[in-house]
N, C-alpha and C positions, 0 to 999 in steps of 0.2 A: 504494500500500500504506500502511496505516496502522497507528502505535504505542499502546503505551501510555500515553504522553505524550498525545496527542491526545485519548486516553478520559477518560484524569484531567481534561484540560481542557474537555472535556461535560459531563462532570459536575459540575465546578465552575461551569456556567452552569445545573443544572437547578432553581435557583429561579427562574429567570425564563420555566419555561415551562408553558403550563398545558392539561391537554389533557380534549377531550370524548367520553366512551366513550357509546354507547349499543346495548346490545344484556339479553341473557337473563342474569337475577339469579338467583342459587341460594344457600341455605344448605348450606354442606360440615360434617356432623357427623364427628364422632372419637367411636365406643366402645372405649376400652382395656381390655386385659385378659390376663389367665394362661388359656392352656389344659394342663391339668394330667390331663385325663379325657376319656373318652369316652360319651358321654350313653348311659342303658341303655332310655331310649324309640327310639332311633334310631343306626343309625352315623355320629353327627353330634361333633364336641367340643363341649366345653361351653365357654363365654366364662365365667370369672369377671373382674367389669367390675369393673374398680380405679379407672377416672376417664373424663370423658366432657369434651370441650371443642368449642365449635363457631367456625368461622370464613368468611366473607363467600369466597363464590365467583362461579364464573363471571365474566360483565362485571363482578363487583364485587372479584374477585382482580386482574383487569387495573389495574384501579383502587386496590388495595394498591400495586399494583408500582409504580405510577409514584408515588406520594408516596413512597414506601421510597428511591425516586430523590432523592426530593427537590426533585421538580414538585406541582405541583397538576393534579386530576381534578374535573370534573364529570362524574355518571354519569347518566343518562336510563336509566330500568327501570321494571317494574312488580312490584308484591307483592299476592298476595291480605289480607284481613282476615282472619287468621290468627294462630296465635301465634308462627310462625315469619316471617312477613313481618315481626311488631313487632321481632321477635330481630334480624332481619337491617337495619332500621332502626335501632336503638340502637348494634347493632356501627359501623354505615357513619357516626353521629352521633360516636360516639368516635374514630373515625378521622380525625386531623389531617391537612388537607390535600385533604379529600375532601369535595364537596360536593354532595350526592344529590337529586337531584330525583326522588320517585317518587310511579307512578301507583297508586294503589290499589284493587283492584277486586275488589268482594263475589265476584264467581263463580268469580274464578278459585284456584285455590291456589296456595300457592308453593312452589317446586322445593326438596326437600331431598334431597341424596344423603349417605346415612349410611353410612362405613366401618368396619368390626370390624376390632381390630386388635388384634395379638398379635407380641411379639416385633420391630415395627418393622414387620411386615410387613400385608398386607389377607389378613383371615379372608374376607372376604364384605361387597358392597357395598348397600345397599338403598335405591332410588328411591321419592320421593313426589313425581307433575310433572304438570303439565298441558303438553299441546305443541300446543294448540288454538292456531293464529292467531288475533290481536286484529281484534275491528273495527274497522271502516274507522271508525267514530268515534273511537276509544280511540287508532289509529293517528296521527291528525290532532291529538290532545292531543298523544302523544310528541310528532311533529316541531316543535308551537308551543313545548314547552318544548328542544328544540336547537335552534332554532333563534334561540332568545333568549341560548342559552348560546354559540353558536360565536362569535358576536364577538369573546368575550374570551379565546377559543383557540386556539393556532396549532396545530390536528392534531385530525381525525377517529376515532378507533376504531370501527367496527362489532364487536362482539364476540358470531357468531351459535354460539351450541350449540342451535340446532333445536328451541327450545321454546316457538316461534311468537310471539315478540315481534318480530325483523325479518323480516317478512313480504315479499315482492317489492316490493311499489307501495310502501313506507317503505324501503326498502333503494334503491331508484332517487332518491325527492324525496332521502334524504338525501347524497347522492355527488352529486348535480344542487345542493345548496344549498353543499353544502364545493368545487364546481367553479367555481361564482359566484363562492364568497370567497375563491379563490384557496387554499385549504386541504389538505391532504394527507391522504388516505384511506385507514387501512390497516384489513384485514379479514383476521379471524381467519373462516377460513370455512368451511361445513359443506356436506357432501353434495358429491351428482356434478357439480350441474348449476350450473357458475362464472359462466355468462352474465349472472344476476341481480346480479353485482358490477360489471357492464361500467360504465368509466370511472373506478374505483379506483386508487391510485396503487399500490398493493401489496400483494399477498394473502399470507398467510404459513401455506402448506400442513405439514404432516408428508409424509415420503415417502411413506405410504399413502394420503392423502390428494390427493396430487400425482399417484402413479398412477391413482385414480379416475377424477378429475376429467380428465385427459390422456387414459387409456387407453392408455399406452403405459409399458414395465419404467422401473422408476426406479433400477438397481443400479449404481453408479459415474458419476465425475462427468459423461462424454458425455453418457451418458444420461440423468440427472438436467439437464442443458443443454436436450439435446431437450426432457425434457416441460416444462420450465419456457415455452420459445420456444412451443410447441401453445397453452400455458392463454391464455400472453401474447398470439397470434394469434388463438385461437378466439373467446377473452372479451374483448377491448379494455380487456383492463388496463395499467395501467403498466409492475408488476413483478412477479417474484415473490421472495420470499426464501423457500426448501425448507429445514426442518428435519429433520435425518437421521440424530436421534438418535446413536449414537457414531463415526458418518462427519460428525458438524458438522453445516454449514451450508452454501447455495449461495444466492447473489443473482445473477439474470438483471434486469437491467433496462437496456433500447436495447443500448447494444455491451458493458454494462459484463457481466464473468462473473467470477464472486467467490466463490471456496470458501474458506472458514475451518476449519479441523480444530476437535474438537469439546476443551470446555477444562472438563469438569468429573472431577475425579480419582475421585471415586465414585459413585455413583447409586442413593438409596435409594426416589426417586420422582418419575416422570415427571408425576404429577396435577400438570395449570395450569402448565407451562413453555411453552407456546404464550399463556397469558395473556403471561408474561415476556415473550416475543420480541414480541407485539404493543407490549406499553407500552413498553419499548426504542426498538423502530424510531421509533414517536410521535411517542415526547418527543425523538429526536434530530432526526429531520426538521422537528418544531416547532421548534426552536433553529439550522436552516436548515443542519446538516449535513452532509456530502459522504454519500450513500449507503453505499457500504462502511465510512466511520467510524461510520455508527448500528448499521451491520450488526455490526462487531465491539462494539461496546457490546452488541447485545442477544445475543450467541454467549456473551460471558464473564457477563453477568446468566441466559442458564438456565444455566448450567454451574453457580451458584452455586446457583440453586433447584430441581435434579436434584439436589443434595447433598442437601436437608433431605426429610423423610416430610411430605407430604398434598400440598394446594394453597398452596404458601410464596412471599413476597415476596423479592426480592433486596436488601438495600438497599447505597447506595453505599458504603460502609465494608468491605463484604463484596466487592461488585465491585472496587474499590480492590486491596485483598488478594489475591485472584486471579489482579490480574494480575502479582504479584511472587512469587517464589521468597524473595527477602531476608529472612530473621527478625524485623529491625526492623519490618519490614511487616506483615509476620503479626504481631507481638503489638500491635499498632496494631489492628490488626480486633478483637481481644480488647476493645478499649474499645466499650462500647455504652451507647448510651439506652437509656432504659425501653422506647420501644415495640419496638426491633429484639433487647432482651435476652427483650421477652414471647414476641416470635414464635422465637426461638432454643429461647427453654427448653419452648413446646410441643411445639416437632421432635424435642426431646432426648427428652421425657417419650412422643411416638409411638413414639419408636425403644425403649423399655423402659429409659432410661436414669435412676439416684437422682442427681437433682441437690440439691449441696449447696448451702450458705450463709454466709458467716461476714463479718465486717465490722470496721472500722476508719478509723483515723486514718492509719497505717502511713507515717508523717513521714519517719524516716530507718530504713530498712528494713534488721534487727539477725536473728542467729540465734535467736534469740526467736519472732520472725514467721516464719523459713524452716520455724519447728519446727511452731508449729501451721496453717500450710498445709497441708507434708505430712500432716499427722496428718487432719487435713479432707479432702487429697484421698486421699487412702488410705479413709476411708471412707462415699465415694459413687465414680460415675462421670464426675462435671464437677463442677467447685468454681466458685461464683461470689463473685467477691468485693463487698460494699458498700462503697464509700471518701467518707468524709467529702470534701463541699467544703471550701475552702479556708475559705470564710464563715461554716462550723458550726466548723469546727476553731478558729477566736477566740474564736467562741464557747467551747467547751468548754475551750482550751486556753490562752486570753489571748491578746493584742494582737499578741506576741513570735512566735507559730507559727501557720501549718506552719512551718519551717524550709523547706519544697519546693512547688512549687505541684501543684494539683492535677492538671497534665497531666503532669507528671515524678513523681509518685507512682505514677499510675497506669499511666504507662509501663514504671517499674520494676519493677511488680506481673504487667501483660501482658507482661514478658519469662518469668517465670518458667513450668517447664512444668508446675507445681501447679497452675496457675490457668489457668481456662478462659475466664475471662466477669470485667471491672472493670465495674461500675456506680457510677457519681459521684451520689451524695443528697445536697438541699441541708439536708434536717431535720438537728436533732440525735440522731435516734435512726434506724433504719432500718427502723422497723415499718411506713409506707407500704410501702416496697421490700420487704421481704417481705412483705405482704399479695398486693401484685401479682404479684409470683415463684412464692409459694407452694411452696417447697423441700422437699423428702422428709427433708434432713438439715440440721439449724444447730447450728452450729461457735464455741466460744470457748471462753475459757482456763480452766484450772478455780481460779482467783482470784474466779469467779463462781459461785455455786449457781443452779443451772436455775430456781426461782422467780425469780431476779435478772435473770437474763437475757430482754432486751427480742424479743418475739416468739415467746417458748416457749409459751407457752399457747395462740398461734394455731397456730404448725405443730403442736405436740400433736393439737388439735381436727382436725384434718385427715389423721391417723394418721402423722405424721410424727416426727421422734426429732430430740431434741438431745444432743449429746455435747458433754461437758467435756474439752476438749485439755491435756494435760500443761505444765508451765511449766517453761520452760529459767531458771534462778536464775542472776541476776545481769545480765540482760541488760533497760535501758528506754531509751525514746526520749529520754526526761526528762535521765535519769543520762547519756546519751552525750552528746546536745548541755552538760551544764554542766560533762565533764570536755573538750570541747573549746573552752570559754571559758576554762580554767584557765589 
């Protein structure tokens, strides 16, 4: 049996490991919206569309998750010449950690599945795919580029959603070339027929999925056992690891039998948590660990991206948090980088949530500050806060300050429960960070006129609102540290 201690300490090895996905690339769009009516051409609602965002699916969400981890990913895919294959190229170029080899081919298009969304919730989903299998030319490009890539990687991913990129005969050379190099195979896998995986180290079914492929009920752990033992017998696989949605998880592989109860407190969407558990298992079996400790890594990483709306990465800071009850824990999670702060606040923004903004230095933290947080979080639904580094704050404030460093500032910031989100900027101002946040509401004290205030013109432009927070008199960071020098 394994702890949480053991996770922490995976994860504190996943820069050193770096894994090769190759399967089916998709653009996942988001159209947000109010439905307020019902359309008088038809008994349909109407979307009034407030914001539209798009993000890197399929093999290429697998491929979020595991740098989110804080590994590195080469991805093997193909894009049509298209405008959504260039989309889906620049997304995967700005993605740190991720390095995309793709094939690009005039005939084909590329897969976009577009979600309507209303309320957090899917209005209606709408497909644009080709599920034509590649030729055996095109097929022979992919595996010359994995197979140039797997050297440098300890773990296979096959990531098939059936849109005819691993076709049989590349689905066999590739698990025939990661059996050569001694490499680990796991395969997220589609349809009935599991034979085509045969020699895989571990397939990673849902319980419908598991049923299929088995032909045999998957309702409770026995028998989620049985079919697991059928796939493993039938297919000449390694293992299997059964996701079972809010009955957990189960790992069959040789004697070992391993159910994990399922670890996420709420579920606003299941899209791409089998991405999750693929890049999990991966990147822990890359880094050469005992099966059930990759297992419980990848149980508590979807637990965390069943929390968030669409196809969401988990990253380690959020897995971290998860698996502690402890407050000091949890407001630890509240500290993010920019990129785990982007993907947080597009989850917020599916779920219909007004995320705020507001920013500082916030040195030695005074009722002053407690006043206009509340005032901030009181009017949105998540307050993010910007905090100066340590290295702008000498800048702006001399030699002498912070008085605190940046990780204790912002510790003290993520304990309170006004605050949702600390982001640390190293500018002197935070109109980067809010460019890339793009907030519905920004927050500061009314010692500033809204022309003053750095970022108002952008969130303006973008129909967003800034409010001037009341000021508590008598209260500065200035004034306290120099009556505690007194």
């Amino acid at each position: 049996m394994t702890d949480n201690t053991d996770v922490a300490g995976l994860i504190g090895k996943m820069p050193e490991a770096r894994i090769l996905c190759v399967g089916d690339l998709m653009l996942d769009r988001f159209v947000i919206g109010a439905v307020d009516r019902v359309s008088p051409e038809a008994p349909i609602p109407v979307l009034e569309v407030k914001d539209e965002t798009a993000m890197i699916g399929g093999a290429g969400n697998v491929v979020r998750n595991v740098v989110a981890f804080g590994a590195s990913a080469v991805l093997v895919s193909v894009i049509g010449e298209d405008a959504a294959g260039a989309e889906l190229s620049a997304l995967l170029d700005a993605t740190a950690g991720a390095d995309a080899r793709l094939l690009q081919l005039k005939e084909r298009r590329t897969t976009i599945k577009t979600r309507f969304m209303t309320g957090g919730q899917q209005l209606l989903r709408a497909d644009y795919e080709a599920e034509r299998p590649l030729s055996e030319e095109d097929c022979e490009r992919l595996f010359e580029q994995a197979s140039g890539a797997l050297t440098d990687c300890g773990a296979l991913i096959l990531s098939d959603y059936g849109k005819g990129v691993l076709t049989s005969e590349l689905i066999r050379d590739l698990i025939d070339l990661a059996e050569r190099a001694g490499k680990p195979v796991i395969v997220d896998p589609k349809g009935a027929d599991y034979g085509k995986y045969r020699g895989a180290t571990l397939l990673t079914p849902n319980r419908d999925e598991l049923r299929q492929a088995s032909g045999m009920v998957t309702d409770g752990d026995e028998a989620v056992t049985a079919a697991c033992r059928e796939v493993i017998s039938a297919c000449g696989v390694g293992g299997v690891l059964a996701t079972r949605s809010e009955q957990g998880m189960s790992l069959v592989q040789g004697d070992t039998v391993y159910h994990l109860p399922a670890r996420a407190r709420a579920v606003f969407d299941v899209s791409g948590a089998g991405d999750t558990v693929a890049a999990a298992m991966a990147s822990g079996l890359a880094l050469e660990a005992p099966a059930p400790l990759a297992a419980h890594f990848a149980n508590t990483a979807a637990g965390v991206a069943v929390g968030k709306v669409g196809t969401a990465a988990a990253y380690a800071s959020e897995i971290l948090a998860a698996m502690h009850e402890a407050e000091f824990i949890t407001g630890e999670a509240k500290i993010s980088t920019l990129a785990s702060a982007r993907d947080k606040v597009e989850g917020w923004r599916r779920q219909g949530r007004r995320v705020g903004f507001t920013n500082g230095c916030f040195d030695l933290l005074h009722p002053g500050h407690i006043s206009l947080l509340d005032q901030g979080r009181g009017a949105c639904d998540v307050l993010i806060v910007g905090l100066n580094s340590d290295d702008s704050v000498r800048r702006l404030k001399g030699p002498n300050r912070p008085a605190q460093t940046e990780n204790g500032r912002a510790s003290v910031l993520a304990s309170l429960s006004s605050v949702d989100m600390v982001v640390i900027f190293p500018e002197d101002t935070p109109l980067g960070l809010i460019n890339a946040l793009k907030p519905d509401i920004l927050v500061k004290g009314q010692d500033y006129t809204i022309e003053d205030v750095v970022g108002a013109k952008e969130v303006q432009s973008w129909g967003g609102k800034v409010i001037l927070a009341e000021i508590l008199d008598g209260h500065s960071t200035t004034e306290t540290l120099r009556r505690m020098a007194c």
